[in-house]
C-alpha positions in Angstrom: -23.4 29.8 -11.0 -21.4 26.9 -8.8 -19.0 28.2 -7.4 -15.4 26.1 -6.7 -15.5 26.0 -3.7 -18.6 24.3 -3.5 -17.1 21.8 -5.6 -14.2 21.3 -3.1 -15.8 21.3 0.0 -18.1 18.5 -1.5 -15.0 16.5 -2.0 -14.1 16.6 1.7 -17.1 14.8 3.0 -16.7 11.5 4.1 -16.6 9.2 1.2 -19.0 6.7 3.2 -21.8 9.7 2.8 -21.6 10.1 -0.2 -22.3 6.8 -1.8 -25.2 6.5 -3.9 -28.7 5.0 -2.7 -29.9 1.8 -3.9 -31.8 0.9 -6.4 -34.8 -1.5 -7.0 -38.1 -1.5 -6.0 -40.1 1.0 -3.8 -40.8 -0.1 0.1 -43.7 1.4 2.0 -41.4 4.2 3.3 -40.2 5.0 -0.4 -36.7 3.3 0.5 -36.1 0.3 -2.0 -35.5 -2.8 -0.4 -32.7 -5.3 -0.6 -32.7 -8.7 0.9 -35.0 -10.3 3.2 -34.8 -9.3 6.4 -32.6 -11.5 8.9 -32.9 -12.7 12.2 -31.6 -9.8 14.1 -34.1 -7.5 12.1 -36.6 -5.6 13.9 -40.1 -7.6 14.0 -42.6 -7.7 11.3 -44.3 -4.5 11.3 -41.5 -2.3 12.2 -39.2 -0.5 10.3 -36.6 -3.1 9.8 -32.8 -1.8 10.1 -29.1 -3.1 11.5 -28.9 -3.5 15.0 -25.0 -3.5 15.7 -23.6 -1.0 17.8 -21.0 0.4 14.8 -24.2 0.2 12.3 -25.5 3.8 11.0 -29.0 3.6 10.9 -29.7 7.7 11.0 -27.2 10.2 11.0 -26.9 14.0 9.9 -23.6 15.8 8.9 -23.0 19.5 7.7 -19.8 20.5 6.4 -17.9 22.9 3.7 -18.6 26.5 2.6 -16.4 29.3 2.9 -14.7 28.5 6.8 -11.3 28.6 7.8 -9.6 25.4 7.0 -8.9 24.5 10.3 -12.7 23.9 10.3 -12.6 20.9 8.4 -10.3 18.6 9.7 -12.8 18.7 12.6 -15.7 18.3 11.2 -17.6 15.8 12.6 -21.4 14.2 12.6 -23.4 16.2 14.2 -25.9 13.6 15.3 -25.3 9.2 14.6 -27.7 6.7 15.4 -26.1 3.6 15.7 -28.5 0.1 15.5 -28.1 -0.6 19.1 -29.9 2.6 19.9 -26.9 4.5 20.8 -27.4 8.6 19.8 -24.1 10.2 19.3 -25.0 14.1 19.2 -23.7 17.3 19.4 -25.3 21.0 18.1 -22.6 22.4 15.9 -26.0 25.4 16.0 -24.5 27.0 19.9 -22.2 29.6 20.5 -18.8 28.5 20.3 -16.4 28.0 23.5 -14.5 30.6 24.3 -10.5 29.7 22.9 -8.5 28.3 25.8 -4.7 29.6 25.2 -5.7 30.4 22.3 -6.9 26.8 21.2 -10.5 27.2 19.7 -12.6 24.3 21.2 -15.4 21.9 20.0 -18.8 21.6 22.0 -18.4 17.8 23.4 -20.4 14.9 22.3 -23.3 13.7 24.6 -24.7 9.9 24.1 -28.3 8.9 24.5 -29.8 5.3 24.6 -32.7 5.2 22.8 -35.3 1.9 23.4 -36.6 -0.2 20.4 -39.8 2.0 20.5 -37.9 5.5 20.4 -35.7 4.2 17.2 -38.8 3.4 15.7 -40.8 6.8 16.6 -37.2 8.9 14.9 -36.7 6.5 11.8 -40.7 6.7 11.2 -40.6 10.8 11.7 -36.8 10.7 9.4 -39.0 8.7 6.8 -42.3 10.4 6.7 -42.0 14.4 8.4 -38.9 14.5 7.5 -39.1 13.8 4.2 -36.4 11.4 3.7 -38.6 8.8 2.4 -39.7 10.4 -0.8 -36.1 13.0 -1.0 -34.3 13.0 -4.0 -30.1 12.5 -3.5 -29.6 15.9 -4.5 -31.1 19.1 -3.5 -29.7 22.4 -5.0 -29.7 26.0 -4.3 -28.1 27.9 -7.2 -28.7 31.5 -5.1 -25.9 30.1 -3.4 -22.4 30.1 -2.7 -19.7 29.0 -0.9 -22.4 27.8 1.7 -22.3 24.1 3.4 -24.2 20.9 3.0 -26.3 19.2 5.1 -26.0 15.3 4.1 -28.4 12.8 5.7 -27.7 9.0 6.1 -31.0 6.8 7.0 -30.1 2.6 6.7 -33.8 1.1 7.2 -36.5 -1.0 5.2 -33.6 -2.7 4.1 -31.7 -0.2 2.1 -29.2 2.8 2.8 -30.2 6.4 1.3 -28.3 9.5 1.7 -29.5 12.9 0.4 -27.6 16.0 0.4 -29.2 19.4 0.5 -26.6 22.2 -0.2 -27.6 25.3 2.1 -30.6 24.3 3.9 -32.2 27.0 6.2 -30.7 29.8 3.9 -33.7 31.5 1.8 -34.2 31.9 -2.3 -34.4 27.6 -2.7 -35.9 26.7 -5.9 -40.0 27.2 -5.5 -40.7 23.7 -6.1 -38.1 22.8 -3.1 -39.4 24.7 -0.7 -41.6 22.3 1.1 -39.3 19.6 1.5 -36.3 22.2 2.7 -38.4 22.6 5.7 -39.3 19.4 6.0 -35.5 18.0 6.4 -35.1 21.6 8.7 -37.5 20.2 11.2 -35.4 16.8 11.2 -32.2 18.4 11.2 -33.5 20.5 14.3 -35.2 17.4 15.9 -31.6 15.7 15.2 -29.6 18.5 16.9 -32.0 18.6 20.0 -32.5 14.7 20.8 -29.8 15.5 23.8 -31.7 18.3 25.4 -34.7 16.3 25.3 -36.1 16.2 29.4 -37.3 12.5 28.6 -33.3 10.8 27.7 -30.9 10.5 30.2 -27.7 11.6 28.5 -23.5 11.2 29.5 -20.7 12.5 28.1 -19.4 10.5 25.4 -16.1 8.9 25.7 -14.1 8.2 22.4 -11.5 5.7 22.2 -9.0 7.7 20.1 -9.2 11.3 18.4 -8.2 11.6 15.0 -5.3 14.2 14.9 -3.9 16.4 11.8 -0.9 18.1 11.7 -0.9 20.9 8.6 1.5 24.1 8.8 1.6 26.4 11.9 1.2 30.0 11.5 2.2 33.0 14.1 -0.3 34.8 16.3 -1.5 32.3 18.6 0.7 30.8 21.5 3.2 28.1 21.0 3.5 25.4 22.7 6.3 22.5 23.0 5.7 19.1 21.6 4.3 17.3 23.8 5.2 13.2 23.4 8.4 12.3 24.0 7.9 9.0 22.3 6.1 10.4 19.2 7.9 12.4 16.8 6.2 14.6 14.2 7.2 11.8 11.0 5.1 9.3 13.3 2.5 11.2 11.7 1.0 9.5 7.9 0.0 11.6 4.8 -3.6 12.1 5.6 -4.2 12.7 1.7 -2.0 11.4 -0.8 -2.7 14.4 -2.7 -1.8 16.9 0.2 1.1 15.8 1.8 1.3 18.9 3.7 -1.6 17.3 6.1 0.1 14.8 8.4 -2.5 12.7 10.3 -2.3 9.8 13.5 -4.9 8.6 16.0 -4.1 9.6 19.8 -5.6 8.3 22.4 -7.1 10.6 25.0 -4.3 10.4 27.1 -2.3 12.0 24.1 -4.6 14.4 23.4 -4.8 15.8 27.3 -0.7 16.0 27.5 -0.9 19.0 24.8 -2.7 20.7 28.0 -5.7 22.6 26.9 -8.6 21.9 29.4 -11.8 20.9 27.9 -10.6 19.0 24.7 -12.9 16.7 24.5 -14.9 17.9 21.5 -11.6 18.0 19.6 -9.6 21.2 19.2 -8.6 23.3 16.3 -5.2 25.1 15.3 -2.8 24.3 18.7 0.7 26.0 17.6 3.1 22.6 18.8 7.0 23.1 18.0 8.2 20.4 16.5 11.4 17.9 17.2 12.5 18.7 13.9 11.6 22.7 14.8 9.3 22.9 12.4 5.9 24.8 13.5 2.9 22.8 13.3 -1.2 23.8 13.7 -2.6 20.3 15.8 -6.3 19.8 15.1 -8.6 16.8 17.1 -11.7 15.4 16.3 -13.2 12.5 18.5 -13.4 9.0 16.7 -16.8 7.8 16.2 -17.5 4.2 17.3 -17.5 2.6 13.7 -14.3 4.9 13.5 -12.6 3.3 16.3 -13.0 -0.3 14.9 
């Protein structure tokens, strides 16, 4: 039986992943096509796909199941290729950080630039190993609940598909599923990876904003004072018109560092601020992806 609240985490996923892929007829990696390619399309021969530096061409997200809320307004990709050849990636699969002040902390982001011939080599392995060629939208596991998705977006040959596959690497899938579960497991773990990989140089990534949420602090962790003098707590928009006790704005790094917790760069979860108004808020940080900070 579906549980609810594997209906509502679904519902917190980024709208953008969960649109529906196209229809039409069938290219040679089982992607439908849409229009012919243009002139900044890879070469006959290749896998054709955007080349902008905002453009998704691969990415893998997880998100949901039963986790403290805090968790989700940080959620983030866990790996985005981008057309330009630009690999965003971080492996949500490590230990956590230890809390500093008791602010828990994300793992940082860590870019890789991928060549022409790399891209290729991951969309062909996304498309064929990994399964996503011939993958349904929607893979269930009814065994299940209150476990997260992992949602794959692939934008090549022409079209965008994105399939969803409620707790992958968790046992009991449906018999006839099983073969393609571990093929998107291998991808998902080739995904995660790509920045240990000896052969790719890889920096720290370096967002231009953070997104920020304010939602209603609780006692037991440390307070702290607010920390803009120039940016009062109403500076901060309804982040959901249908939960106006979540109150979101983009800060800039600068922002972000004067709430003084060191390593925030991976975002940061539940930071008790007093408000102006003396009202306790949680703070939670997620870096802005490139397409995000458009």
């Amino acid at each position: 039986m579906t549980s609810p609240r594997r209906s509502a985490h679904r519902a917190i996923l980024p709208i953008a992943l969960l649109v529906a892929a196209c229809s039409g007829a069938v290219g040679p990696s089982g992607i439908a096509p849409s229009a012919s390619p243009g002139p900044t399309d890879t070469p006959v021969g290749t896998i054709a796909h955007p080349d902008g530096p905002t453009d998704v061409i691969l990415r893998l997200e997880e998100g949901g199941g039963f986790v403290p809320f805090g968790f989700l307004l940080t959620q983030a990709p866990e790996f985005t290729l981008y057309g330009d050849g630009t690999a965003i990636v971080r492996n949500e699969r490590q230990d956590p950080l230890p809390d500093s002040g008791g602010v828990a902390r994300m793992h940082p982001f860590r870019t890789v630039q991928l060549a022409e011939a790399d891209i290729q080599a991951l969309l062909s392995f996304a498309l064929v190993q990994g399964g996503l060629g011939s993958a349904r939208p929607h893979y269930e596991h009814n065994q299940v609940a209150d476990a997260p998705s992992a949602v794959f977006t692939i934008d090549a040959d022409g079209a965008r598909k994105v399939v969803e596959v409620y707790a992958l690497g968790i046992d009991g899938a449906p018999a006839l599923d099983v073969e393609a579960r571990r093929a998107f497991m291998d991808l998902a773990d080739r995904l995660r990876s790509l920045a240990a990989d000896p052969q790719f140089a890889t920096a720290a990534y370096q967002p231009q904003g953070y997104r920020a949420v304010l939602s209603e602090g609780f006692e037991g962790n440390p307070e702290r004072p607010w920390p803009w003098p120039a940016i009062a707590p109403d500076a901060f928009g309804p982040a959901n018109p249908n939960g106006p006790f979540l109150l979101q704005r983009v800060l800039s790094p600068a922002e972000v560092a004067a709430i003084g917790v060191e390593g925030f760069e991976g975002g940061l979860l539940n930071a008790m601020l007093r408000g102006t108004d003396g009202t306790l808020y949680a703070l939670s940080t997620r870096p802005l992806l490139p397409e995000e900070a458009e």
